[in-house]
C-alpha positions in Angstrom: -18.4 -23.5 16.9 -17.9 -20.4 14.6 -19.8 -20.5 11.4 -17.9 -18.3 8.8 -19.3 -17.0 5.2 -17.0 -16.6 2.7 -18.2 -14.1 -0.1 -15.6 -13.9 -3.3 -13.9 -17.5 -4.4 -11.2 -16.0 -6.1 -7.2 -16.5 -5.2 -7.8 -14.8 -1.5 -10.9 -16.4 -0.7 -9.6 -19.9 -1.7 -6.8 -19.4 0.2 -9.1 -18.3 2.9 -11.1 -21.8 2.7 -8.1 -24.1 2.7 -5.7 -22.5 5.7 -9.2 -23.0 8.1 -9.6 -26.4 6.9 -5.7 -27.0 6.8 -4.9 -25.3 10.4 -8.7 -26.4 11.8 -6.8 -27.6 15.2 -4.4 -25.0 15.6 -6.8 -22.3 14.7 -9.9 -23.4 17.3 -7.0 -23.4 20.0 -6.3 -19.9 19.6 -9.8 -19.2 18.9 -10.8 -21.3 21.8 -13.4 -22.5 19.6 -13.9 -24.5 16.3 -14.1 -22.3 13.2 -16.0 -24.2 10.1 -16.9 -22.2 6.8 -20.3 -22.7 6.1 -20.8 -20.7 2.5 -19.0 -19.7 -0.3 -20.9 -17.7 -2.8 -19.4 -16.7 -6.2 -21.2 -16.6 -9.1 -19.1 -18.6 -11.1 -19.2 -22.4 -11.0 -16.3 -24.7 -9.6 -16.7 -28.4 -11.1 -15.0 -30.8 -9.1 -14.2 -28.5 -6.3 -13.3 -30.0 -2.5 -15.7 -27.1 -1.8 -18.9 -28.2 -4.2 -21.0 -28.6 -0.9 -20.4 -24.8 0.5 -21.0 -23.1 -2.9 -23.8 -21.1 -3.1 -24.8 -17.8 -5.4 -27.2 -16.2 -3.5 -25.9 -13.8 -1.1 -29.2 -13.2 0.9 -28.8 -16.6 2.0 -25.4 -15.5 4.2 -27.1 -12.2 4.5 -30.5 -14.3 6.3 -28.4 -17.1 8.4 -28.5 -16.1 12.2 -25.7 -19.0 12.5 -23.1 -17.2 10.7 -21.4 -14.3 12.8 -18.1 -14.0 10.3 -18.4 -13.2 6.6 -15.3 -12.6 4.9 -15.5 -10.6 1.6 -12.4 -11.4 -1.1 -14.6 -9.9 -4.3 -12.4 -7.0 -4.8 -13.6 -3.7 -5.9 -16.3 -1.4 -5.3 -19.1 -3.6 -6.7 -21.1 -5.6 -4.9 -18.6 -5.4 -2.9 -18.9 -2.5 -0.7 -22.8 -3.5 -0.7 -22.7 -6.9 0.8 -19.8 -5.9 3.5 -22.5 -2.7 4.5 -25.1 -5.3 4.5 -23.6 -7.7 6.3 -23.0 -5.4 9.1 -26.3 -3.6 9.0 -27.3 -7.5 10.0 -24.6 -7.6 13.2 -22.3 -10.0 11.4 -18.7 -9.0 11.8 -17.1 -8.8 8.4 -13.0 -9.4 7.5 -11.8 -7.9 4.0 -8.7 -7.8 2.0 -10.2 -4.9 0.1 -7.5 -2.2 -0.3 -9.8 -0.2 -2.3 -13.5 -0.7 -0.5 -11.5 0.1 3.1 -9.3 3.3 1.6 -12.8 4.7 -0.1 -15.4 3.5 2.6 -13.4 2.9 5.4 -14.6 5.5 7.6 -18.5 4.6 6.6 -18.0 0.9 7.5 -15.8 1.3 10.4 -18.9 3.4 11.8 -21.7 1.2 11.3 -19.4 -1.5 12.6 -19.2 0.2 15.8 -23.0 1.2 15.5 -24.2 -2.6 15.3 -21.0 -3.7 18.3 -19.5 -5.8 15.4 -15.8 -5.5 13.3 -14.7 -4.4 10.5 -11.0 -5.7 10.0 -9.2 -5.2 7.1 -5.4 -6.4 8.1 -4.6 -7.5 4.7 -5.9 -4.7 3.0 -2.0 -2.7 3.1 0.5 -5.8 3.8 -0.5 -8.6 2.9 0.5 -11.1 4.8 2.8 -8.8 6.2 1.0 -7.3 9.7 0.9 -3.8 9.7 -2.6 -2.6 10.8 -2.6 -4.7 14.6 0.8 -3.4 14.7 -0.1 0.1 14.7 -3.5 -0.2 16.8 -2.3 -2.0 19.3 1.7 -2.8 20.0 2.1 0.9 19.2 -0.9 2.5 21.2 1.0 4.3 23.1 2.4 6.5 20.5 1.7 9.2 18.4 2.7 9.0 14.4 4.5 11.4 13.2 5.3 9.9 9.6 4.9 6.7 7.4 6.6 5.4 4.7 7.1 2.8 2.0 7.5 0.4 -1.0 3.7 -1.1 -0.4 3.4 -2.6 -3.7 5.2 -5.9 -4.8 4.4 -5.7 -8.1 6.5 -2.7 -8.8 8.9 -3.1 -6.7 9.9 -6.8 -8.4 10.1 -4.6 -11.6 12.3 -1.9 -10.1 14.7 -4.4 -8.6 14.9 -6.3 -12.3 16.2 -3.2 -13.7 18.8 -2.6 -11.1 20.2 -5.8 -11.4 19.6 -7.4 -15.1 19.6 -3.7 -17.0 15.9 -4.4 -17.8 13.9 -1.4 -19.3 10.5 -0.7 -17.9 8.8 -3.0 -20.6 11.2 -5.6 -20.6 10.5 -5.4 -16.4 6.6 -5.6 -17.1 6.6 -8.2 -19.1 8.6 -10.3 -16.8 6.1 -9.2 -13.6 3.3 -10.3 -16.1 4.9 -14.0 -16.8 4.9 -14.7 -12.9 1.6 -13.7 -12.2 2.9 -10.4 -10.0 1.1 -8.1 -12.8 -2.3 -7.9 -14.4 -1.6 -8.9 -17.9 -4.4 -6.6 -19.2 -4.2 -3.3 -17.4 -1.4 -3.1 -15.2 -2.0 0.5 -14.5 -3.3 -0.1 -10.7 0.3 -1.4 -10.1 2.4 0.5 -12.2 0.5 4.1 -11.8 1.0 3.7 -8.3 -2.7 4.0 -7.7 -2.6 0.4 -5.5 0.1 1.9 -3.5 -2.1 5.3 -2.8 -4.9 3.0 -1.1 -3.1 1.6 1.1 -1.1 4.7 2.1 -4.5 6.1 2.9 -5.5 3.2 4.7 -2.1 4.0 6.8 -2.6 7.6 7.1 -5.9 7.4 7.9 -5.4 5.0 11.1 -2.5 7.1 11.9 -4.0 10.5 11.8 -7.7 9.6 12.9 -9.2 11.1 9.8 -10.1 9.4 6.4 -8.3 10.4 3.5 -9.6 9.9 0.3 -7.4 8.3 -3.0 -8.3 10.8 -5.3 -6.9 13.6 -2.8 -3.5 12.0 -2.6 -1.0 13.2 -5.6 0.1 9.9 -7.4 2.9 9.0 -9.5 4.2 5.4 -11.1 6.8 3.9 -12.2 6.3 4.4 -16.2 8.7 7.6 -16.4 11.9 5.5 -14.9 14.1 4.4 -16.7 17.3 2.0 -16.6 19.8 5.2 -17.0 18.1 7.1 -14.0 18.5 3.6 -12.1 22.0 3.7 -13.5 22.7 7.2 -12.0 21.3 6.9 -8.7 23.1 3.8 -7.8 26.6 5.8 -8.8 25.2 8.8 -6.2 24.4 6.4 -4.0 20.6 5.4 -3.9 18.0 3.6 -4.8 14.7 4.2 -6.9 11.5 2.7 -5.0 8.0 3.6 -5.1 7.1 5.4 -2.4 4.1 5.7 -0.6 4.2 9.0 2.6 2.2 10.8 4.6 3.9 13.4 7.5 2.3 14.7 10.4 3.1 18.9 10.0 3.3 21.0 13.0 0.3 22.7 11.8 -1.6 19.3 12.3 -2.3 18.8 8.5 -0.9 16.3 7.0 1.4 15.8 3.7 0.5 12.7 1.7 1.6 11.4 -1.7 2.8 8.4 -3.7 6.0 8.8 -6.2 8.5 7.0 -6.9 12.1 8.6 -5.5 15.5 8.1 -4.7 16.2 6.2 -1.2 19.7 6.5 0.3 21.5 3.5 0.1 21.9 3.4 4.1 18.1 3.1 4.9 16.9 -0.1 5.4 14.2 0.7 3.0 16.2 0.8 -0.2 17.3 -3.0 0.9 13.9 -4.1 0.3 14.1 -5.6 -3.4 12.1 -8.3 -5.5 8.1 -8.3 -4.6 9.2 -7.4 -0.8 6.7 -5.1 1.1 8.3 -2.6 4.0 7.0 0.0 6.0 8.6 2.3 8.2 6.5 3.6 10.9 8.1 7.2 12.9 6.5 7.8 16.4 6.9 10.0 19.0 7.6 6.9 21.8 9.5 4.4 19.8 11.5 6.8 17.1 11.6 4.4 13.5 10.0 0.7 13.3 10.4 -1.0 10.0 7.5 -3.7 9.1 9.2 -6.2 6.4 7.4 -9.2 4.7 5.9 -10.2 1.4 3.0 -7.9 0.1 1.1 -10.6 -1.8 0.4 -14.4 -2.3 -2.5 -16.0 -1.8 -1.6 -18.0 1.3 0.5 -15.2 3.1 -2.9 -13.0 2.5 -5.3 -15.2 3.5 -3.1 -16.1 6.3 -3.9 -12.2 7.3 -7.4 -12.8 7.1 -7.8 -15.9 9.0 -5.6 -14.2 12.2 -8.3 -11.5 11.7 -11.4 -14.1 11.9 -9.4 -15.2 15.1 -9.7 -12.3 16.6 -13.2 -11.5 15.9 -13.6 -15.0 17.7 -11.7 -14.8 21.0 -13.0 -11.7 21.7 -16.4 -10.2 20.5 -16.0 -6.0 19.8 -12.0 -6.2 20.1 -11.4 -3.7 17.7 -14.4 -0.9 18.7 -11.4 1.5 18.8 -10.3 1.0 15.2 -11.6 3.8 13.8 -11.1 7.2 11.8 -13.6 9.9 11.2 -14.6 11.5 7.9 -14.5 15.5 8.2 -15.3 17.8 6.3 -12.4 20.9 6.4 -9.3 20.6 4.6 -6.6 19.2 6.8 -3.9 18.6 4.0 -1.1 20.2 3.3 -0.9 21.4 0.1 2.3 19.4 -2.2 3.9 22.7 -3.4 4.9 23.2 0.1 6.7 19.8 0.4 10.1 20.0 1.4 12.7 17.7 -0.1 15.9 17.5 -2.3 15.6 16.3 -5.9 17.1 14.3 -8.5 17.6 15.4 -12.4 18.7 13.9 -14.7 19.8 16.1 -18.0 20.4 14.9 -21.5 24.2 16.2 -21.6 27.7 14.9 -21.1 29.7 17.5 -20.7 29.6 17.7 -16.5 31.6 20.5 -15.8 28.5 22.4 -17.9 25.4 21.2 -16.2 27.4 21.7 -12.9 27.9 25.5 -14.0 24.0 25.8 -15.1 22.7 24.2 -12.3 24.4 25.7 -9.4 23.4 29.2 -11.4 19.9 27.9 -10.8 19.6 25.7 -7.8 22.3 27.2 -5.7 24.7 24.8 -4.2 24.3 21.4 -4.9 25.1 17.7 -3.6 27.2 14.7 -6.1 26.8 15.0 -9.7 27.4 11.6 -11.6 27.6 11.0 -15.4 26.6 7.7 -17.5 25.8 7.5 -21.2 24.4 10.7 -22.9 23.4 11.4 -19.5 24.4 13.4 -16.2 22.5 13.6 -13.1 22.9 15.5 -10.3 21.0 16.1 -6.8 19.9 19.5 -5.0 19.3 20.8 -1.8 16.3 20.3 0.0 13.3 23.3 -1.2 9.7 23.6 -1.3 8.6 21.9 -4.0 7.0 25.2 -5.6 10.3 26.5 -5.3 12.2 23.0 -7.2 9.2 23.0 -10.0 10.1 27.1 -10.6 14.3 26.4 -10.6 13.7 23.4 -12.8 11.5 25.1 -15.1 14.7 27.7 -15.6 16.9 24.9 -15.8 14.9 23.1 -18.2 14.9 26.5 -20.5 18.8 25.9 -21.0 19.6 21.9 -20.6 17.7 19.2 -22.0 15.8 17.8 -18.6 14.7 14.5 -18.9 13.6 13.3 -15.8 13.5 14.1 -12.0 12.4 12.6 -9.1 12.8 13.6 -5.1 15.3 12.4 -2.7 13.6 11.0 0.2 14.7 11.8 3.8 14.9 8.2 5.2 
């Protein structure tokens, strides 16, 4: 028998808790051995809980227990966090984590004293969810090399997004909604709507991808607050979709482009059919050309679900994962975002079409539909460096009213 440690009592861990005790049969068969939670420390109390006998407050205890070989950490955060998962391994205990933002920031510390000690350090649920993306990549897809990833890797906005498209919602009217069901943080939003969620976990990606950590505060982020229901308006008449995007491309230099924005999705990828709090992730390689994983990005069940398949595998087989791994170096191997290369949508605070068209091609040189709706029209350019877009627009913006642009993705 397994003896697991859960650290963290919150949605995830409780979720955690009840699928072992709920799947107990099903989950020692493809363990091949009986897997039993022994502690769950939190330092909150839980009258009446099913759980009152595992609860504990002391960490040390999990921390000085040579019985328990799992501990799964669902704190959140930085703090304690990142300390009890580095203890834990220091003490050869394998640890699973849903932490987006302890595995995108220390990922490449933990990952190596993991491998130090002949322990794991899994983190599937840290990007998707319950959606697998992480085994996907290490394993199915060994055999390949990544040349780009992309996608809408937070539910949150993506629920709001597809509220506007459909029911005319402004951006408030969208939060507010995301708040009521629970999708949203009802305080500060910001890690959701800023897009800063959705830059963790495209490190997270990039980093397993590329071999080489990349840090969140490296990666140029965007939200959602700057969207509005006429640019939604406009892109569906020109045919796309506004998602929040999350990319990092392989350049045949070897560095790498990474950022998070939100931008215009052509209406024929399967990406910009991924609506409500829908996760999906396409995945370019050299072997297999596109892969697109699809699922729900949240929950606490479909998480914890992650977690437990992860706490399987630590089980069956002792050091599976001692080639998950990415090194932190020290030389510059990103590519810098002026030299991005995309087309772009604007949107200009005029009506009269045949105007902005006669501006804007003065400016941006030839350019794709142009679609008008309100006090508004919107058109889309060719693809340019970004240096190059931010220099045209600045001109543009000199003579029209610019309200808003936003790229074009390729996909």
């Amino acid at each position: 028998m397994v003896q697991v440690a859960i650290i963290g009592y919150g949605t995830v861990g409780s979720g955690v808790a009840e699928v072992i005790e709920r799947n107990a049969e099903s989950i020692a068969k493809k363990a091949g051995q009986k897997i039993e939670v022994k502690y769950i420390c939190d330092i909150r109390d839980f009258t009446d809980d099913p759980n009152q006998d595992k609860l504990i407050k002391d960490f040390s205890i999990i921390l000085n227990d040579p019985d328990i070989s799992v501990v799964v950490e669902s704190i959140g955060g930085l703090k304690p966090a990142y300390q009890f998962v580095k203890d834990s391994l220091l003490a050869h205990k394998s640890v699973v984590t849903s932490n987006k933002e302890l595995v995108a920031t220390k990922g490449w510390e933990l990952l190596k004293i993991a491998r130090e000690q002949g322990v794991n350090f899994l983190f599937e649920a840290s990007v998707g969810g319950g959606t697998p993306i992480i085994r996907p990549m290490h394993q199915c897809l060994a055999a390949n090399q990544f040349d780009e990833i992309a996608g809408i890797l937070n539910g949150t906005t993506n629920f709001m997004l597809t509220k506007m498209a459909r029911e005319g919602l402004s951006f408030d009217e969208a939060l507010a909604r995301a708040q009521q069901l629970g999708y949203a943080e009802t305080i500060d939003p910001s890690a959701d709507v800023d897009g800063h969620d959705c830059c963790r976990k495209i490190c997270i990606l990039a980093s397993l991808a590329f071999g080489r950590h990349i840090f969140p505060d490296q990666v140029p982020t965007s939200g959602i607050r700057t969207v509005t229901t006429e640019d939604i308006a406009l892109a569906g008449q020109l045919g796309y979709a506004i998602k929040l995007i999350g990319r990092a491309k392989k350049q045949e230099d070897g560095r790498v482009f990474i950022e998070v924005c939100p931008a215009l999705v052509d209406r024929a990828s399967q990406l910009s059919t991924v609506d409500d709090v829908f996760n999906g992730i396409l995945v370019r390689s050299d072997m297999l050309g596109d892969v697109l994983f699809y699922g729900r990005g949240a929950g606490k069940l479909p998480t914890a679900s992650a977690v437990v398949a992860d706490i399987i595998d630590t089980v069956r087989s002792e050091n599976i994962h001692q080639s998950l791994y990415w090194e932190k170096v020290d030389e510059d191997f990103l590519q810098d975002a002026a030299q991005d290369v995309c087309g772009h949508y604007l949107r200009v605070a005029c009506t009269d079409t045949a105007k902005v068209l006669e501006v804007a091609e003065l400016v941006f040189g030839q350019l794709g539909r142009c679609e008008s709706c309100g006090a508004y029209t919107a058109f889309v350019t060719a693809e340019q460096s970004q240096r190059d877009f931010e220099n045209a627009r600045d001109k543009l913006a000199a003579l029209l009213p610019v309200e808003n642009c936003m790229k074009v993705m390729p996909y």
